[in-house]
C-alpha positions as a Markdown table, in Angstrom:
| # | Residue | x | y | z |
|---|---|---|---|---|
| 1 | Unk | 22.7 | 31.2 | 2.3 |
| 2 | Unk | 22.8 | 28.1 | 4.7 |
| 3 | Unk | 19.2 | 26.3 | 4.9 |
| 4 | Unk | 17.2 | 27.0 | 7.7 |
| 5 | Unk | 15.4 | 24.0 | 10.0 |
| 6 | Unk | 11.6 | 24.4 | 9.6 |
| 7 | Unk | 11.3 | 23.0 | 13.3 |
| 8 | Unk | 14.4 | 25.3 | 15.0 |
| 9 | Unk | 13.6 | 28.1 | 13.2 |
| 10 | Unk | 17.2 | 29.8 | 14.3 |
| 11 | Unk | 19.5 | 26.3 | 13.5 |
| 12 | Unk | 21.1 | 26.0 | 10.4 |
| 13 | Unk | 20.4 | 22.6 | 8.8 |
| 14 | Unk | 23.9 | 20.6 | 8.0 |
| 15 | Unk | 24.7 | 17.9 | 5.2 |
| 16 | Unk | 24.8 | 14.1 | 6.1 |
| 17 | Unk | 24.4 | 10.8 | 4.9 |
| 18 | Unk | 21.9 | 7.9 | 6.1 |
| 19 | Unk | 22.8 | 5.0 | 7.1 |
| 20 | Unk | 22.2 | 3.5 | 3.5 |
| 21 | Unk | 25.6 | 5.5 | 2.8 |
| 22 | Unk | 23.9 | 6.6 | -0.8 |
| 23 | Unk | 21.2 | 9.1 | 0.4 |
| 24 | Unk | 22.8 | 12.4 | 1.0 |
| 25 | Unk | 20.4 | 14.8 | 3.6 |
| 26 | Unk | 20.4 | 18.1 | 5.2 |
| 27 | Unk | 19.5 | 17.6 | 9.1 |
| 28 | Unk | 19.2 | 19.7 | 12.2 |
| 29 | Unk | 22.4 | 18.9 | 15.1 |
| 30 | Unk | 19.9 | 20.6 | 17.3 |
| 31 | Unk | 16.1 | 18.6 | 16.7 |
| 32 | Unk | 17.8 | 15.5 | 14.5 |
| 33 | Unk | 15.3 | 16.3 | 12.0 |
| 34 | Unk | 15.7 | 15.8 | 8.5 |
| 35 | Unk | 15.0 | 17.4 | 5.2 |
| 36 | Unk | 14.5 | 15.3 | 2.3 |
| 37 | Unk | 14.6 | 17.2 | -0.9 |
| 38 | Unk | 12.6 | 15.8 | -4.1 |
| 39 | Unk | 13.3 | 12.8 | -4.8 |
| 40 | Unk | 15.8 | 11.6 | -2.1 |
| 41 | Unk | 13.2 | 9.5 | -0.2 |
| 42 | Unk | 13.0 | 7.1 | -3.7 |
| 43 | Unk | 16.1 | 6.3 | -2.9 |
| 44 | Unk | 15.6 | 5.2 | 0.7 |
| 45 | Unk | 11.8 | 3.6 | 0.0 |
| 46 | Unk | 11.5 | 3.0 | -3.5 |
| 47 | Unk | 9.1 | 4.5 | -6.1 |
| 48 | Unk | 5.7 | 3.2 | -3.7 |
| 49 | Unk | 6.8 | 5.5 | -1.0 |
| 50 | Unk | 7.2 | 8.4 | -2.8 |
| 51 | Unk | 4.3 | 8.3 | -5.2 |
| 52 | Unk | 1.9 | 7.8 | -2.1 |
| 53 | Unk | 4.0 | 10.7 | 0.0 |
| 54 | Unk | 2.4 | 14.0 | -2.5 |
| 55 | Unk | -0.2 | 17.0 | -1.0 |
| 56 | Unk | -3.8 | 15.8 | -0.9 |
| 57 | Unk | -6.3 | 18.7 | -1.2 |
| 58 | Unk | -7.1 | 18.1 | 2.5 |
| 59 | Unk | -3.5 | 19.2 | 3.9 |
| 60 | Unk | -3.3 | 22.6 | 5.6 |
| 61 | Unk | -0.4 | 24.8 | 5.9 |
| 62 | Unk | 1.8 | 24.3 | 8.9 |
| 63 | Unk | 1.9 | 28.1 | 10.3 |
| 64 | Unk | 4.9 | 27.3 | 12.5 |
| 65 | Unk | 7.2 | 25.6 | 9.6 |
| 66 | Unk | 8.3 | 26.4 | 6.5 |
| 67 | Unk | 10.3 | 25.1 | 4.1 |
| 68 | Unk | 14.0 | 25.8 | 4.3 |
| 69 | Unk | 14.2 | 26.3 | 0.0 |
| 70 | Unk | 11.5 | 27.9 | -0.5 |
| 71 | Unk | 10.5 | 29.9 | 2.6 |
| 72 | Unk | 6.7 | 29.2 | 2.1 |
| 73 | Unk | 4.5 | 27.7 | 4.9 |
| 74 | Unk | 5.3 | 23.9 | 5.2 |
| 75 | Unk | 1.5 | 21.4 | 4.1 |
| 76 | Unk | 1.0 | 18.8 | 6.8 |
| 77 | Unk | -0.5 | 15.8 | 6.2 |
| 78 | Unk | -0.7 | 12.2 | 7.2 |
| 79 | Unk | 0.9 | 9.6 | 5.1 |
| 80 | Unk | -1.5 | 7.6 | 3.2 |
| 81 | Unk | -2.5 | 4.6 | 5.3 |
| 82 | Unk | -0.5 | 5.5 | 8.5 |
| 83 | Unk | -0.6 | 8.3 | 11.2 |
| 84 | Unk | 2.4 | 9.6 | 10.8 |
| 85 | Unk | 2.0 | 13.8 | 10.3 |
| 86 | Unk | 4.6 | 14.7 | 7.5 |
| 87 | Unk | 5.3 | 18.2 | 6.6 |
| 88 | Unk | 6.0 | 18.7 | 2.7 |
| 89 | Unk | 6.2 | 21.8 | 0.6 |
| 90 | Unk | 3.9 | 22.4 | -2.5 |
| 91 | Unk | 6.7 | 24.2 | -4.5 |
| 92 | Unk | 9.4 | 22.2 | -4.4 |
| 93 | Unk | 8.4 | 18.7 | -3.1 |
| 94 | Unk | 10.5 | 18.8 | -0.2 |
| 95 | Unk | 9.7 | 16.6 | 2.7 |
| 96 | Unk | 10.3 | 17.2 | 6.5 |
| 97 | Unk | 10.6 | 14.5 | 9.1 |
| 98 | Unk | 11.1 | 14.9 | 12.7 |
| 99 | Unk | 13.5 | 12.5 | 14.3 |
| 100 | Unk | 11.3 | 10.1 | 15.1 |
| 101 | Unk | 9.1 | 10.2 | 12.2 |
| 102 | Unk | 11.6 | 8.7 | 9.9 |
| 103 | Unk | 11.5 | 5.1 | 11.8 |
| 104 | Unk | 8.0 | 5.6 | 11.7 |
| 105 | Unk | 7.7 | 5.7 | 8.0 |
| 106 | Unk | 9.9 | 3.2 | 7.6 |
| 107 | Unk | 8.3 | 1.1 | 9.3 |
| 108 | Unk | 5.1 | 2.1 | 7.4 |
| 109 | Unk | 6.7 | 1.7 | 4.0 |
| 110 | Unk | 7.4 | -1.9 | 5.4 |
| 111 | Unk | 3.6 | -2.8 | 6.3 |
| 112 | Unk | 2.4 | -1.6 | 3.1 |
| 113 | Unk | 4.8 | -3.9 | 1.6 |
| 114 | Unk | 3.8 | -6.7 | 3.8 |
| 115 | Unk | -0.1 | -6.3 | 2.9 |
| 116 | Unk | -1.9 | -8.5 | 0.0 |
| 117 | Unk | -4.9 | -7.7 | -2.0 |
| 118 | Unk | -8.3 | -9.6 | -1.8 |
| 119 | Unk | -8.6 | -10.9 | -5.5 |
| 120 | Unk | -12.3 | -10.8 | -4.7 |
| 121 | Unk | -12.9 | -7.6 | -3.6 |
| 122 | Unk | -9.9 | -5.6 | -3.8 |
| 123 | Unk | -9.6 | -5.0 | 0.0 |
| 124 | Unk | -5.8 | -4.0 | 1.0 |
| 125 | Unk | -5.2 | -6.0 | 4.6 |
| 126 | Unk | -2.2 | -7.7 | 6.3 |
| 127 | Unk | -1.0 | -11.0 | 5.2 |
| 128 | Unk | -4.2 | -13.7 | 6.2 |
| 129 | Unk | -6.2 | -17.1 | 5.6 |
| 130 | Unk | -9.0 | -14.9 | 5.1 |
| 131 | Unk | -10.4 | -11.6 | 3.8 |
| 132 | Unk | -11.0 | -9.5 | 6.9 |
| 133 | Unk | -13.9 | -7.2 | 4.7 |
| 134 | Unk | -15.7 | -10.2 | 2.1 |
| 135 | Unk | -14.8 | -13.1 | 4.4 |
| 136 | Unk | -13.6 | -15.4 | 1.4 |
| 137 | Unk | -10.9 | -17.9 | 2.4 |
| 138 | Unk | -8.1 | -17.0 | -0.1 |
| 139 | Unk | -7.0 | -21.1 | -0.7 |
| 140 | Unk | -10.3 | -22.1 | -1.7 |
| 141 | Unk | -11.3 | -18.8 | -3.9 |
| 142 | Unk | -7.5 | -19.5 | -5.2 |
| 143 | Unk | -8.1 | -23.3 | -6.0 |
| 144 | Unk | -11.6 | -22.3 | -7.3 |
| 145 | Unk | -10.5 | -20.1 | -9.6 |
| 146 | Unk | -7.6 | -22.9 | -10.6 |
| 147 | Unk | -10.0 | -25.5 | -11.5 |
| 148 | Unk | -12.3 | -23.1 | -13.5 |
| 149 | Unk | -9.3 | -22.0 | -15.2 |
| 150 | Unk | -8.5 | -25.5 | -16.0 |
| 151 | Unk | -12.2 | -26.5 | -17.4 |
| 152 | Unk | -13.4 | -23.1 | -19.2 |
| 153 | Unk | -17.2 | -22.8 | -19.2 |
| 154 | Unk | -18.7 | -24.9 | -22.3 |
| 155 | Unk | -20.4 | -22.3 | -24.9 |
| 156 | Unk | -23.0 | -22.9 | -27.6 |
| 157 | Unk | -23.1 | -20.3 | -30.2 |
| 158 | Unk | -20.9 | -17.5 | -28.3 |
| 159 | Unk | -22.8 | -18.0 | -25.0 |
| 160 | Unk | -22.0 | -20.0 | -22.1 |
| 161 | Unk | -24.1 | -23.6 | -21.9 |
| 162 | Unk | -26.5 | -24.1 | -18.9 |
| 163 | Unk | -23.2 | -25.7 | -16.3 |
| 164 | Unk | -25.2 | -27.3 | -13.4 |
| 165 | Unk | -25.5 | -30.0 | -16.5 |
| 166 | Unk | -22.1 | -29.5 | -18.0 |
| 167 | Unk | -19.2 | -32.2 | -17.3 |
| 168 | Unk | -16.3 | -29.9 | -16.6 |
| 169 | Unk | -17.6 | -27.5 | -13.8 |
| 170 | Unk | -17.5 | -27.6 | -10.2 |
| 171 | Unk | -21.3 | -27.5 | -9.8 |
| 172 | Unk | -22.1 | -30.4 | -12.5 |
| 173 | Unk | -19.4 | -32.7 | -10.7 |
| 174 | Unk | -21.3 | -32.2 | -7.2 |
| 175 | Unk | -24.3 | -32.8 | -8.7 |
| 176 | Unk | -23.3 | -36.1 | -10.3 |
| 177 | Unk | -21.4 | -37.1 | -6.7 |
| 178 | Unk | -24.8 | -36.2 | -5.5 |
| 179 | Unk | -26.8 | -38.4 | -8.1 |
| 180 | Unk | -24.7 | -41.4 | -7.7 |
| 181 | Unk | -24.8 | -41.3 | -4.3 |
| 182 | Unk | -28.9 | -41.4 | -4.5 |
| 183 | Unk | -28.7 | -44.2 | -7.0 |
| 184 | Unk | -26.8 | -45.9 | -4.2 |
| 185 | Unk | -28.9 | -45.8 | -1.6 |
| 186 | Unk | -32.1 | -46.7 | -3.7 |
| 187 | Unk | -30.1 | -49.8 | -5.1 |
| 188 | Unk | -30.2 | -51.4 | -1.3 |
């Protein structure tokens, strides 16, 4: 029995392959939507995609799809991070995207790649000079942490010294700019 399109209801859904040549779809002639079934969308996206694309316990059942292997109501969701509405069956991990949603999701797939993590707090953004939720500047938290790596904090007896007074840190070298520069002014 020929798989039914969740959106048509009536259309049969027909084999084809994306433009990638390797991932091998059923889609509807009539409403170019396509259904993925478990695991084809790795292919396409990569193991990111499809670990993010899963059922939250939020998702309700779509009443008006369901899914063309199973023949239970369709869950609809957002993918994580976008606002793309994806419909995705709980039995058999099947995904449905309507014609336009696929471009959309790539084209999510391709932001999330594009974003960095704030070493500081963890914050996921879009490539910056700065965090846009701490407000560090990454270059200086990223030579910071370079030059602490290079002179590790002094320790006495397991514990770290006292390092406003320690040679090797940040702090102790302004301070001695800071001394000098006072001996300087008092010498004239």
């Amino acid at each position: 029995m020929a798989m039914k399109c969740p959106n048509c209801v009536s259309k049969d859904l027909a084999p084809a392959k994306l433009s990638d040549r390797k991932t091998e779809v059923n889609w509807c002639r009539s409403c170019r939507g396509i259904w993925f079934e478990d695991g084809q969308l790795e292919h396409l996206f990569g193991k990111l995609a499809v670990d993010k694309a899963h059922v939250p316990d939020y998702a309700r059942d779509n009443p008006h799809r369901e899914c063309p292997v199973c023949r239970t109501p369709l869950a609809w969701f957002c993918y994580p991070g976008g606002t793309i509405l994806i419909d995705m069956c709980r039995g058999c991990g099947g995904i449905w995207l309507d014609d336009h949603e696929l471009t959309q999701l790539q084209a999510a797939v391709h932001a999330e790649r594009e974003l960095i993590t704030c070493p500081k707090c963890g914050t996921r953004q879009p490539k910056a000079e700065e965090c846009t939720h701490c407000g560090i500047v990454f270059s200086k938290y990223r030579a910071t942490e370079d030059a602490d790596s290079q002179h590790p904090v002094p320790k006495e007896n397991g514990t770290p010294k006292d390092v406003s007074k320690g040679p090797t840190t940040i702090k102790g070298s302004l301070l001695r700019f800071i001394d000098r520069a006072i001996d300087t002014l008092t010498t004239y």
